[in-house]
C-alpha positions as CSV (number, residue, x, y, z in Angstrom):
1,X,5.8,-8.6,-1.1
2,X,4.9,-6.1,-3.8
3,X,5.4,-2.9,-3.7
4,X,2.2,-0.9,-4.6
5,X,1.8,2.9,-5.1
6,X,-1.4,5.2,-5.9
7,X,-1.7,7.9,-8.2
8,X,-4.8,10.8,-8.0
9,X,-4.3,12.6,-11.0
10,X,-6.9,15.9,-11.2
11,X,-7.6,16.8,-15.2
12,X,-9.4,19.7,-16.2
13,X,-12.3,18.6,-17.3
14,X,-15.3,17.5,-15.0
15,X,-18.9,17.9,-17.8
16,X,-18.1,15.8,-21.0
17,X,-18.3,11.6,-20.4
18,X,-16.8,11.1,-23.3
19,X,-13.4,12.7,-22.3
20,X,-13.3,11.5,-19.2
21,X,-13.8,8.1,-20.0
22,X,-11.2,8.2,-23.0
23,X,-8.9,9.4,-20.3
24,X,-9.4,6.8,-18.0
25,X,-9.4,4.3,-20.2
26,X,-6.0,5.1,-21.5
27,X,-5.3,3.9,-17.3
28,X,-7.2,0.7,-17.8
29,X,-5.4,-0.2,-20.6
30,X,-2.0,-0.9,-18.4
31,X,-2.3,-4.6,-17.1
32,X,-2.2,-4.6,-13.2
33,X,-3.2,-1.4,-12.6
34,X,-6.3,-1.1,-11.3
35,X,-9.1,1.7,-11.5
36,X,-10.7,2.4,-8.3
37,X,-12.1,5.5,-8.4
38,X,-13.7,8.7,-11.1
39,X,-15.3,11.6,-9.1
40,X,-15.9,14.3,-12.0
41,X,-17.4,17.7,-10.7
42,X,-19.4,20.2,-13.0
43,X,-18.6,23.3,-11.0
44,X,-15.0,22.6,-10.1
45,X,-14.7,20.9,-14.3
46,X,-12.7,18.5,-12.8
47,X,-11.6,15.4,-12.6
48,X,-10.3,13.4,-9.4
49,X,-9.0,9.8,-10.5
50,X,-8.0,7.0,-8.4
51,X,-5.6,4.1,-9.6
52,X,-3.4,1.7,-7.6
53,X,-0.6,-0.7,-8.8
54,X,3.3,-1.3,-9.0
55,X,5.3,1.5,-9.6
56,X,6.1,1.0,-13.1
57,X,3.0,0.3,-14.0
58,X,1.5,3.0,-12.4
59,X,3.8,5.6,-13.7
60,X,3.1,4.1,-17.2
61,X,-0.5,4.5,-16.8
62,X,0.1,8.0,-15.6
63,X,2.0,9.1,-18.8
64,X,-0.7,7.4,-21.2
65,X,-3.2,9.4,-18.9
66,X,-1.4,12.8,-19.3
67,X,-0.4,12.1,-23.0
68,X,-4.5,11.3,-23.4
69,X,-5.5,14.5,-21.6
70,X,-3.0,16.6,-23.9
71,X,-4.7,15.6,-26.7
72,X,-8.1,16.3,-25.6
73,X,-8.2,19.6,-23.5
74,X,-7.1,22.7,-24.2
75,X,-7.1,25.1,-21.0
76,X,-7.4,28.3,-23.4
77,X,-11.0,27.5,-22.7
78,X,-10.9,26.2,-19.4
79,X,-13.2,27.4,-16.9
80,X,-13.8,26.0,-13.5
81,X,-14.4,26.6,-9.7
82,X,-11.4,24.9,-8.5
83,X,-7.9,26.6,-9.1
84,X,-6.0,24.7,-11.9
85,X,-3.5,25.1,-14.3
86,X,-2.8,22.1,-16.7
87,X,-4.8,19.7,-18.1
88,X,-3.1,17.1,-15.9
89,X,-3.7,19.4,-13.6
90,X,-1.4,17.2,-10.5
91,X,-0.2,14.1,-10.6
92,X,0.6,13.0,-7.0
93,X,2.0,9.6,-6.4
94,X,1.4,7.9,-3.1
95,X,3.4,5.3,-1.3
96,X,0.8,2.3,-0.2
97,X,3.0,-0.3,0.7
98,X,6.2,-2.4,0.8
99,X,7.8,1.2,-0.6
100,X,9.3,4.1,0.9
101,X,9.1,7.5,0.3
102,X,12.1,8.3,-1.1
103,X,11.8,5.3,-3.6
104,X,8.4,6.9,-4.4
105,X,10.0,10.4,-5.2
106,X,12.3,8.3,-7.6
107,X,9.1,7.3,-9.6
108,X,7.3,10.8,-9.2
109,X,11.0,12.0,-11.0
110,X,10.7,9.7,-13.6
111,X,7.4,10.2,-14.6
112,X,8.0,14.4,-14.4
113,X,10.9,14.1,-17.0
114,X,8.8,11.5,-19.1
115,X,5.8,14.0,-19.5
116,X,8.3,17.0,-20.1
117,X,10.7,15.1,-22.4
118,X,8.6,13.4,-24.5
119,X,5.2,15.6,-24.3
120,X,6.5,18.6,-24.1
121,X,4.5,19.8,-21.1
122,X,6.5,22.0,-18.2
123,X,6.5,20.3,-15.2
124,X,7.0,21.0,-11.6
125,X,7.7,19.0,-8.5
126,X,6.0,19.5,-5.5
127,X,5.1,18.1,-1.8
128,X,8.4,15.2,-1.3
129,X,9.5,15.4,-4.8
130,X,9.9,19.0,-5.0
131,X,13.5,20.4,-5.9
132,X,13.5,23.1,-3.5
133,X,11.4,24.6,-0.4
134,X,9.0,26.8,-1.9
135,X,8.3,24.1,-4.7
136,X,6.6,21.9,-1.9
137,X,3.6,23.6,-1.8
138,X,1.0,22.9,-4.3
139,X,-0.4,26.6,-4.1
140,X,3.1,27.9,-4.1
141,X,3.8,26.2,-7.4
142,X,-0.1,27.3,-8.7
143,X,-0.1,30.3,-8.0
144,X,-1.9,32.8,-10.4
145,X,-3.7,29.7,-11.9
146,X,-3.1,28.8,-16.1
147,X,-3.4,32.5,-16.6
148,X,-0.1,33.6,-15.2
149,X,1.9,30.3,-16.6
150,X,3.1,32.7,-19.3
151,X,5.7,34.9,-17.4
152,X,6.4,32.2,-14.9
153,X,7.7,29.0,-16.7
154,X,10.1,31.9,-18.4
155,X,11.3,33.4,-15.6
156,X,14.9,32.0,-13.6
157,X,12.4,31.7,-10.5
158,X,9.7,29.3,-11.4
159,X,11.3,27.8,-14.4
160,X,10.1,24.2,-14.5
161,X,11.4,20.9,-13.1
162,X,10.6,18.8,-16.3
163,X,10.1,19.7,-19.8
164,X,10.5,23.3,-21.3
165,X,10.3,27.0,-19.9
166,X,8.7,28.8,-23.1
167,X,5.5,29.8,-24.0
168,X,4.4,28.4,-27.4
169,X,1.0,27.4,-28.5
170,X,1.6,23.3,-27.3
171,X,2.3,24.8,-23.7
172,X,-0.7,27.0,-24.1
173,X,-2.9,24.3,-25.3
174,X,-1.5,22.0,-22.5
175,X,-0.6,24.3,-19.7
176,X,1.7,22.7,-17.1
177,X,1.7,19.4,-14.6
178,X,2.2,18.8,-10.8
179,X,4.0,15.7,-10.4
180,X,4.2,14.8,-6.8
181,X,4.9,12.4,-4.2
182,X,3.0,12.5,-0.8
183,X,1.6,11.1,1.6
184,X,-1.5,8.8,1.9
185,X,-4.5,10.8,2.5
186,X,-7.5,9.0,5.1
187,X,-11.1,10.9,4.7
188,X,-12.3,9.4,7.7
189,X,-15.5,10.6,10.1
190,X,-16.5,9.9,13.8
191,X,-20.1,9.2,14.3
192,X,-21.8,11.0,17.6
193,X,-24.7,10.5,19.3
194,X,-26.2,14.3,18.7
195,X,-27.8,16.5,16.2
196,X,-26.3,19.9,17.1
197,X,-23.3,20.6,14.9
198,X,-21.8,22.9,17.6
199,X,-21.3,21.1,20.0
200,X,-19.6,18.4,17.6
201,X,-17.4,20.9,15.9
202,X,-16.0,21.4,19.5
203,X,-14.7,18.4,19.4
204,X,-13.0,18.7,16.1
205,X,-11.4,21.9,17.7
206,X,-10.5,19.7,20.4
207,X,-8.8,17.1,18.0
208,X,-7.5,18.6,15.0
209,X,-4.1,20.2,14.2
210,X,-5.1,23.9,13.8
211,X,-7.3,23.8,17.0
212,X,-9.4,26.6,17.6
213,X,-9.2,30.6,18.1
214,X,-8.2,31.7,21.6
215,X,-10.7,33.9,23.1
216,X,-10.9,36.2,26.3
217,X,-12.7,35.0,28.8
218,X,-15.7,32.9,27.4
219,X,-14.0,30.2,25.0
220,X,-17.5,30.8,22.2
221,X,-18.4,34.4,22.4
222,X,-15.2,36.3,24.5
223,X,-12.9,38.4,22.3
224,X,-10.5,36.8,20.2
225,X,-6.7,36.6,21.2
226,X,-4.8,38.6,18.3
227,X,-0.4,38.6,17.9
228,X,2.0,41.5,17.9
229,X,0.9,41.4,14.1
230,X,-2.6,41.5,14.5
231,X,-3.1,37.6,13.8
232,X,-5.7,35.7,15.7
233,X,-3.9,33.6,18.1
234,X,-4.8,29.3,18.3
235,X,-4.9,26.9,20.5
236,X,-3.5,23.8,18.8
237,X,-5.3,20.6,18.8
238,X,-4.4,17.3,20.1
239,X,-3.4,15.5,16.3
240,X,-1.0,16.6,14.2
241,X,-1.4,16.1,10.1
242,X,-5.1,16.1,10.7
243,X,-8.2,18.4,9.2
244,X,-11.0,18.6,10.8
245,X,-14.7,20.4,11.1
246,X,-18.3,18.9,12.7
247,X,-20.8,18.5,9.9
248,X,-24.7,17.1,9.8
249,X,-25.5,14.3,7.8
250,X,-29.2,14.2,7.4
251,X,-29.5,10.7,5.6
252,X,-28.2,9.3,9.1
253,X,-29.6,11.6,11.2
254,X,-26.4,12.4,13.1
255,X,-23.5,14.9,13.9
256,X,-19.9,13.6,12.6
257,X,-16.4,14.7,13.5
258,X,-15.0,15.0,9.8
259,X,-11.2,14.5,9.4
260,X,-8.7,14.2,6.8
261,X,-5.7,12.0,7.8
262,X,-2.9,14.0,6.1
263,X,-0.5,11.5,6.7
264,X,-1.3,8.4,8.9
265,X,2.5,7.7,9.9
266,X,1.9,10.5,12.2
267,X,-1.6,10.6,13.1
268,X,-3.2,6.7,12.6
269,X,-7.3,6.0,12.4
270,X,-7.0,4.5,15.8
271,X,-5.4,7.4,17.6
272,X,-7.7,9.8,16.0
273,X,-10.8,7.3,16.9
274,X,-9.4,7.5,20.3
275,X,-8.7,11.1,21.0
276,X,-12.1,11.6,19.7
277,X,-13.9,9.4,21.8
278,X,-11.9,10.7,24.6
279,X,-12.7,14.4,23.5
280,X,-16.7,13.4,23.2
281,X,-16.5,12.0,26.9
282,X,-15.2,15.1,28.3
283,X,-18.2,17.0,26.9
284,X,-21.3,14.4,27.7
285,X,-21.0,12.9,24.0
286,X,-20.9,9.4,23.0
287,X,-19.0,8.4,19.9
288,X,-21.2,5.5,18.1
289,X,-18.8,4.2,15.4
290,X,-17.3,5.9,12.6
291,X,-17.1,5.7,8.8
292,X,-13.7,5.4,6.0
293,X,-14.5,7.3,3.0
294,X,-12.6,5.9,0.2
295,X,-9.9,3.2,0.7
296,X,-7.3,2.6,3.1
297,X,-4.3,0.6,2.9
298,X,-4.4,-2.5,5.1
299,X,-1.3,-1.5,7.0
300,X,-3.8,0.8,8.8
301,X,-6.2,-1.4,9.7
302,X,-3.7,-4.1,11.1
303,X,-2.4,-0.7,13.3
304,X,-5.4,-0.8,14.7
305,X,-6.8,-4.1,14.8
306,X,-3.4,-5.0,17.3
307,X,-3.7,-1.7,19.1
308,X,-7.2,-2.9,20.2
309,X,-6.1,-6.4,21.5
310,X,-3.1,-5.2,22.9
311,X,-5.5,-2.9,25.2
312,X,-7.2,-6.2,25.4
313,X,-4.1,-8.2,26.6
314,X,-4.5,-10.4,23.7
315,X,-1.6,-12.0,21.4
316,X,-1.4,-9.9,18.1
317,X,-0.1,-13.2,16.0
318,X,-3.6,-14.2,14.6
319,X,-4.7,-14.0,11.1
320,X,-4.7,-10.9,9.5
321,X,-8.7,-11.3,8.6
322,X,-9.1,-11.4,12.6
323,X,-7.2,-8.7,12.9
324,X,-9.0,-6.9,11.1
325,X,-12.0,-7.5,12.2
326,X,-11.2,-6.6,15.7
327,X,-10.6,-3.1,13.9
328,X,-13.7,-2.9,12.5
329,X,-15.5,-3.9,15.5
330,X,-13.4,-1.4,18.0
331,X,-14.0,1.0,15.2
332,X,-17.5,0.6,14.7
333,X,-17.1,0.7,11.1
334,X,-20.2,-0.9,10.1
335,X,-21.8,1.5,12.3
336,X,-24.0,3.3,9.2
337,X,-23.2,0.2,6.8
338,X,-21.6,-3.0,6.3
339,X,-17.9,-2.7,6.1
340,X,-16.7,-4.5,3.4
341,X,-13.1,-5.4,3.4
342,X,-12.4,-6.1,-0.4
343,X,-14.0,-3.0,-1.6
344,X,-12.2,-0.5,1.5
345,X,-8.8,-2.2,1.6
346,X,-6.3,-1.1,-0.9
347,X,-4.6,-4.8,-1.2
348,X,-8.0,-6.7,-1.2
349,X,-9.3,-4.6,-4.3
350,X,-5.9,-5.8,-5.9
351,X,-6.5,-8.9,-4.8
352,X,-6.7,-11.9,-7.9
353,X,-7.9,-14.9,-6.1
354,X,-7.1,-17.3,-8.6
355,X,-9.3,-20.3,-8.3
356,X,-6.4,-22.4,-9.8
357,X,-3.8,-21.3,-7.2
358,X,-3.1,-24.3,-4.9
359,X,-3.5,-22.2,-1.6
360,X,-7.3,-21.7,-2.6
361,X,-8.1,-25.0,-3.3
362,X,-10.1,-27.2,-0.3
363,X,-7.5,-30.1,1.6
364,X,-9.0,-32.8,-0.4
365,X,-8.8,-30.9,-4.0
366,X,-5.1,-30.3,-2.8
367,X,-4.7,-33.8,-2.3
368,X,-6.1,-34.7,-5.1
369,X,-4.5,-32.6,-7.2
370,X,-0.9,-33.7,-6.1
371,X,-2.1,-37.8,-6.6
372,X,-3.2,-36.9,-10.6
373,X,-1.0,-37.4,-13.4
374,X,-0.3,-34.0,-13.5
375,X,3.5,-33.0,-12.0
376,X,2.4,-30.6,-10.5
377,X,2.5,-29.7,-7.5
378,X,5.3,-31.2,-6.5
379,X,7.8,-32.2,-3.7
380,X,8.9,-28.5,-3.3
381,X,5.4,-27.5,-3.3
382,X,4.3,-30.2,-0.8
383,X,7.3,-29.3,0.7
384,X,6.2,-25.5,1.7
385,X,3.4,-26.7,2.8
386,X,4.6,-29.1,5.4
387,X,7.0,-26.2,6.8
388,X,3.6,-23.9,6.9
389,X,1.3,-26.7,8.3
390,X,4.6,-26.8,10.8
391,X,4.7,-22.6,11.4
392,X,1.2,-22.8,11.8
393,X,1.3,-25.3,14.5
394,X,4.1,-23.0,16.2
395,X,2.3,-20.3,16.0
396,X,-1.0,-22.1,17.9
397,X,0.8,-22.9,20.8
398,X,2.1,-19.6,21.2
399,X,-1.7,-18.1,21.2
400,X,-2.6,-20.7,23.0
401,X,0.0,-19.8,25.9
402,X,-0.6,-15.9,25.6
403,X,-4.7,-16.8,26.1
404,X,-4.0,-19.1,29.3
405,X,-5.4,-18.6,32.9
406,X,-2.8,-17.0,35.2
407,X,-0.1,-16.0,32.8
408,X,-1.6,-13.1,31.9
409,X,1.4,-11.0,32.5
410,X,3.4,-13.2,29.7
411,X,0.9,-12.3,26.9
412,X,3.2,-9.8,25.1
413,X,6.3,-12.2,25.2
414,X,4.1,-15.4,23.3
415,X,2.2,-12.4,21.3
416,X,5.7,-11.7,20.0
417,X,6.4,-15.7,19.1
418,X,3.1,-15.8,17.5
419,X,3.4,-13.1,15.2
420,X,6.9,-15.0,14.4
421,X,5.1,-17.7,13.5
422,X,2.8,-16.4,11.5
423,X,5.6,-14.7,8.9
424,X,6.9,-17.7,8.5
425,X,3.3,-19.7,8.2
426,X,2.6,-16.8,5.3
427,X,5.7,-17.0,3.5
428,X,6.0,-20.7,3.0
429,X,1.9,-20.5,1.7
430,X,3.4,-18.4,-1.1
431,X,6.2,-20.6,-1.9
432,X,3.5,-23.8,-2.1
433,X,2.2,-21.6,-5.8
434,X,5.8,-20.3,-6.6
435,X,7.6,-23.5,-6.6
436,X,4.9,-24.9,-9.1
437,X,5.3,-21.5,-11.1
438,X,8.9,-22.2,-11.2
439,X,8.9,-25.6,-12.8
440,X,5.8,-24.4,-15.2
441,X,8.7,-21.8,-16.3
442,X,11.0,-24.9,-16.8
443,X,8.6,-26.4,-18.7
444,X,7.5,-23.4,-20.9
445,X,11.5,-22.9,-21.6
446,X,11.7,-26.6,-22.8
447,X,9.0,-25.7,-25.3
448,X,10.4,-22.9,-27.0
449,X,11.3,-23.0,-30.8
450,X,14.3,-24.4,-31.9
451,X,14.6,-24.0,-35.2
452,X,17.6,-21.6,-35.7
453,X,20.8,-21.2,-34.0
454,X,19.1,-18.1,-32.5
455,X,16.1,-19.7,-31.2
456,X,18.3,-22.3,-30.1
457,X,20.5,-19.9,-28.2
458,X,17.1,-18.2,-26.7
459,X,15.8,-21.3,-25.6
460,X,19.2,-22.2,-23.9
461,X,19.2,-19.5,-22.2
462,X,15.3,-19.5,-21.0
463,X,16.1,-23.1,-19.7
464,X,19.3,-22.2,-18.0
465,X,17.4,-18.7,-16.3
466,X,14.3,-21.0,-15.2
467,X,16.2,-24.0,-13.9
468,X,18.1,-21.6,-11.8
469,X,14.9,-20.0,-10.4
470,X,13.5,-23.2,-9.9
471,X,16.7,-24.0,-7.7
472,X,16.3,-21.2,-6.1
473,X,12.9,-21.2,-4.9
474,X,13.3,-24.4,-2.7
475,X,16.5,-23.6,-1.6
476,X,14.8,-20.4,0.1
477,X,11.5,-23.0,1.3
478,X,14.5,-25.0,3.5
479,X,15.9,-21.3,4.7
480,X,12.5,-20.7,6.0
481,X,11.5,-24.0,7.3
482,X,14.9,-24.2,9.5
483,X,14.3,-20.7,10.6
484,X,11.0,-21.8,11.9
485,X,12.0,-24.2,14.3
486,X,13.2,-21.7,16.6
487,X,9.4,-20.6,17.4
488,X,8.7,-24.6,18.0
489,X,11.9,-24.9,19.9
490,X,10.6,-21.9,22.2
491,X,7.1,-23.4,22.5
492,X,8.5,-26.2,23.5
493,X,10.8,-25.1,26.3
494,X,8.2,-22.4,27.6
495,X,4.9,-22.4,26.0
496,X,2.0,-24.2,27.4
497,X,3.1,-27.3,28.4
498,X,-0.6,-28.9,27.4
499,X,0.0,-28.3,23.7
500,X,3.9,-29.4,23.6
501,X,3.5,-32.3,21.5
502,X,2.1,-29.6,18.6
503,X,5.1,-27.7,19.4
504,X,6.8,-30.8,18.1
505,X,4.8,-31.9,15.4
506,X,5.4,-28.6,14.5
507,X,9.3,-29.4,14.4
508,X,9.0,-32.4,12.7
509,X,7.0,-31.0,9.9
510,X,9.2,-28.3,9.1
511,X,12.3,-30.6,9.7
512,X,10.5,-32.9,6.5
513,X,10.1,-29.6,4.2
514,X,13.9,-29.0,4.7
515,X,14.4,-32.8,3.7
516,X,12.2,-32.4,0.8
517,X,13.5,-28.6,-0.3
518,X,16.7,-29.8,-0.6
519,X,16.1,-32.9,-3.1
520,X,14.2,-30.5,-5.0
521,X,17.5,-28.4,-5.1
522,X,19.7,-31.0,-5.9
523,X,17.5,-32.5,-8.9
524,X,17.4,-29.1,-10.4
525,X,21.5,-27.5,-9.5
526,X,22.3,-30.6,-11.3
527,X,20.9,-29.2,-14.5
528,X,22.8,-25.5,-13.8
529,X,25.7,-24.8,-16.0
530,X,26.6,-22.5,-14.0
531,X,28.3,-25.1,-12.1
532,X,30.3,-22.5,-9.0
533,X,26.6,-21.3,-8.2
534,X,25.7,-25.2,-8.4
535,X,28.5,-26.1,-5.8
536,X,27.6,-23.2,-3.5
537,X,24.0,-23.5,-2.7
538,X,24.5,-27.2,-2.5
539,X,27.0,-27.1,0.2
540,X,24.4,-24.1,1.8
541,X,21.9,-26.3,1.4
542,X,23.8,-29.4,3.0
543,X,24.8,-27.0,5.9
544,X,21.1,-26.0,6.7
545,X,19.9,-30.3,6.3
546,X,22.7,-30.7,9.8
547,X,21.4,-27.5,11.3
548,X,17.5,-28.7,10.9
549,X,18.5,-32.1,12.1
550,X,19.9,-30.7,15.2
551,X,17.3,-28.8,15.8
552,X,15.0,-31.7,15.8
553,X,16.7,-33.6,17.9
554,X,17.1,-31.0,20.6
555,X,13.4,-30.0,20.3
556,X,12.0,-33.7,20.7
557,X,14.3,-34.6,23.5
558,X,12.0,-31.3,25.4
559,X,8.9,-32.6,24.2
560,X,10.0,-36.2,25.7
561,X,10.9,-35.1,28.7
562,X,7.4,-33.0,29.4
563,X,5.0,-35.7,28.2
């Protein structure tokens, strides 16, 4: 799974095209990252950028940014709306997905002491990655905007994180960076049916994490409740880690709650959907659908998609495109407009559906493609296909038994088999293109000069790495497929007993890609020189070939007996 992070660098500079798109283009130029967004503003003269990739790209792309925007501004002359104080102004990195926090401050680390070492540009940490308390706040660290840089980088207090706490005329050309790590920020509105403004910014009052002011007597116009210290006093909202005012958008004609999900770990889209609806109700609104500004990651709308058929009794083990479409529906999120997945969804945009990949070629072309005199795919790859045919035949009868009259009260127990069933139908696609990947890398090894007794020595190596992958890579196809019996074996003993001869199709055709993996592991760990790791996964491998034959046997001799 890959692990993908965004960045939302802000440079200070919002009016000239031309330095904008020099700076963004210094982001394009880093393979796999991709561009999603450029939002300059003239009054603010800034810039608000939006890329998404794997960390290391994505910190490289950063730096080349920075380095770019070093070059090209110089904050002496900086004027703007918007409180700034570098020409990177911040440089937050985001976890998306498959990473954790803490991994992410790692990266926000490494690209702080990268822009101070080698640019020369103080840095400070801030939000997760900050060093100390007071450090976490952006405005904290801002404070007195480029103007007051001067005295703070040199003083003990605010001396920076990154990079050098003096004031010389690179610093003053430059001024100083942000480099953070946070969490991932949802602009996300509720649509109502009304025109008044008032009456929906009581419900954001209702909803959001600062609530409203407390008043004496009547809650609009009565006197407001002040503190021993003369501060007004609040009633807190129902969601924490969320913004949020009512607004009028005249090209729809309609009030909206408008929120910013400040972290959606906390708060999701679904729970602040719902307590919005719920808030509406209570005052004689309806909520008509609602609208994602921006991108998501899909993470969220899987949240929600299952939330919504688990309200609906239904098993959560479907494909991730019905998933999410249940979202969208329960949602309304093509409400105002169509709601296009590829362009909303963080993963989708990354998304590079090759047309050459064998899981997005048609059953026939797939066919056809393993009869040619090409060879590849292959018996591995043919192999991971039988044990995901074989999940995916699993995973059926476990919907199938969740959906059926009169068990009703079973749903979450096969909801839980199916979504079994479907990890392992998903992981098993991916090994179908990785086990031809891994004897292309054979191949490619085998055609590497040979010339000298250092390209010889290269090439020995390349062989030696790729026929070890290529070992590898089937050996985990047979882990999986074994593994994946136990969700046929289950069907089988308690799923619906109308479908238990798929349960044990299902069996058989993951028992045939633990057959096939494991010639596929023997051909190639006879080519290892590494002959210990040879013996090892060939004895592992033999181990599993008993276990899955067991397991046949013992699943079959169910299926018999309920025909």
């Amino acid at each position: 799974m890959r692990k993908l992070v965004e960045c939302v660098p802000n440079f200070s500079e919002g009016v000239d095209e031309n330095i904008i798109s020099q700076i963004t283009g210094q982001i394009e130029s880093v393979k796999n990252v991709r561009l999603i967004d450029v939002d300059p503003g003239q009054a603010t003269n800034r810039t608000v950028v939006t890329f998404v990739g794997e960390p290391e790209d994505v910190i490289e792309a950063a730096f080349r940014a920075v380095k770019k925007a070093q070059e090209l501004i110089d904050m002496r002359n900086h004027k703007g709306a918007h409180p700034r104080f570098g020409a990177t102004d911040v440089c937050p990195l985001v976890p998306v997905s498959n990473i954790t926090m803490e991994e992410t401050v790692e990266y926000a680390h490494r690209l702080g002491k990268r822009i101070g070492d080698e640019l020369g540009i103080p840095v400070f940490a801030y939000e997760f990655a900050a060093t100390e308390e007071k450090r976490r706040s952006l405005a904290n660290c801002r404070k007195g905007e480029y103007e007051a840089l001067k005295e703070r980088i040199t003083s003990d207090e605010w001396k920076p994180d990154f990079g050098p706490a003096e004031w010389n005329d690179s610093v003053a050309k430059s001024g100083v960076t942000a480099v953070g790590a946070r969490n991932f920020l949802v602009a996300y509105n509720v649509n109502l049916n009304t025109t008044s403004v008032r009456r929906a910014n009581s419900v954001a009052f209702d909803v959001r994490e600062a609530g409203r002011v407390k008043r004496e007597g009547d809650p609009v116009t009565g006197k407001k409740v002040k503190d021993e210290n003369g501060n007004d006093v609040r009633i807190p909202g129902k969601l924490k880690k969320v913004r949020g005012i009512g607004w009028f958008i005249e090209e729809y004609g309609i009030a909206q709650i408008s929120m910013n999900l400040t972290d959606i770990s906390v708060t999701s889209i679904h729970e602040a959907f719902d307590a919005v609806y719920e808030s509406a109700n209570e005052r004689g609104l309806r909520v008509t659908g609602s609208e994602l500004v921006g991108v998501v990651p899909v993470k969220a709308m899987i949240d929600a998609g299952k939330h919504y058929l688990r309200m609906q009794n239904r098993s959560t083990g479907i494909p991730d495109s019905e998933i999410i479409k249940i979202a969208v529906k329960s949602l309304g999120l093509d409400d105002l407009y169509p709601f296009e997945a590829d362009k909303k969804i963080i993963e989708y945009i990354l998304e590079d559906d090759d047309p050459n990949a064998l899981v997005n070629k048609t059953l026939t072309d797939f066919a056809n493609e393993t009869a040619s005199e090409s060879p590849a795919p292959g018996g591995g790859s043919i192999s991971a296909y039988m044990g995901a045919l074989g999940s995916a035949l699993g995973t059926m009868v476990a919907n199938l038994s969740s959906h059926k009259r009169g068990w009703d009260d079973r749903c979450p127990e096969f909801s839980e088999w199916a979504e079994k069933g479907k990890y392992y139908q998903e992981v098993l696609m991916k090994k179908v293109d990785e086990d031809t990947r891994a004897f292309n890398t054979i191949m490619d090894a085998f055609k590497m000069p040979k010339g000298t007794d250092e390209e010889k020595k290269e090439r020995k190596e390349a062989i030696d790495k790729a026929t070890k992958y290529a070992t590898e890579v089937p050996f985990e196809t047979m882990k999986l497929c074994y593994e994946s019996m136990e969700v046929m074996k289950a069907m089988a003993e308690i799923g619906n007993p109308n479908s238990v001869t798929d349960a044990g199709v299902g069996a058989l055709a993951a028992r045939s890609g633990v057959m096939g993996a494991l010639l596929n592991v023997k051909i190639n760990a006879a080519d290892l020189t590494d002959k210990a790791f040879a013996d090892k996964i060939l004895k592992e491998g033999e181990e599993i070939r008993q276990k899955a034959i067991a397991m046949e046997e013992e699943i079959m001799k169910i299926v018999e007996s309920k025909i």
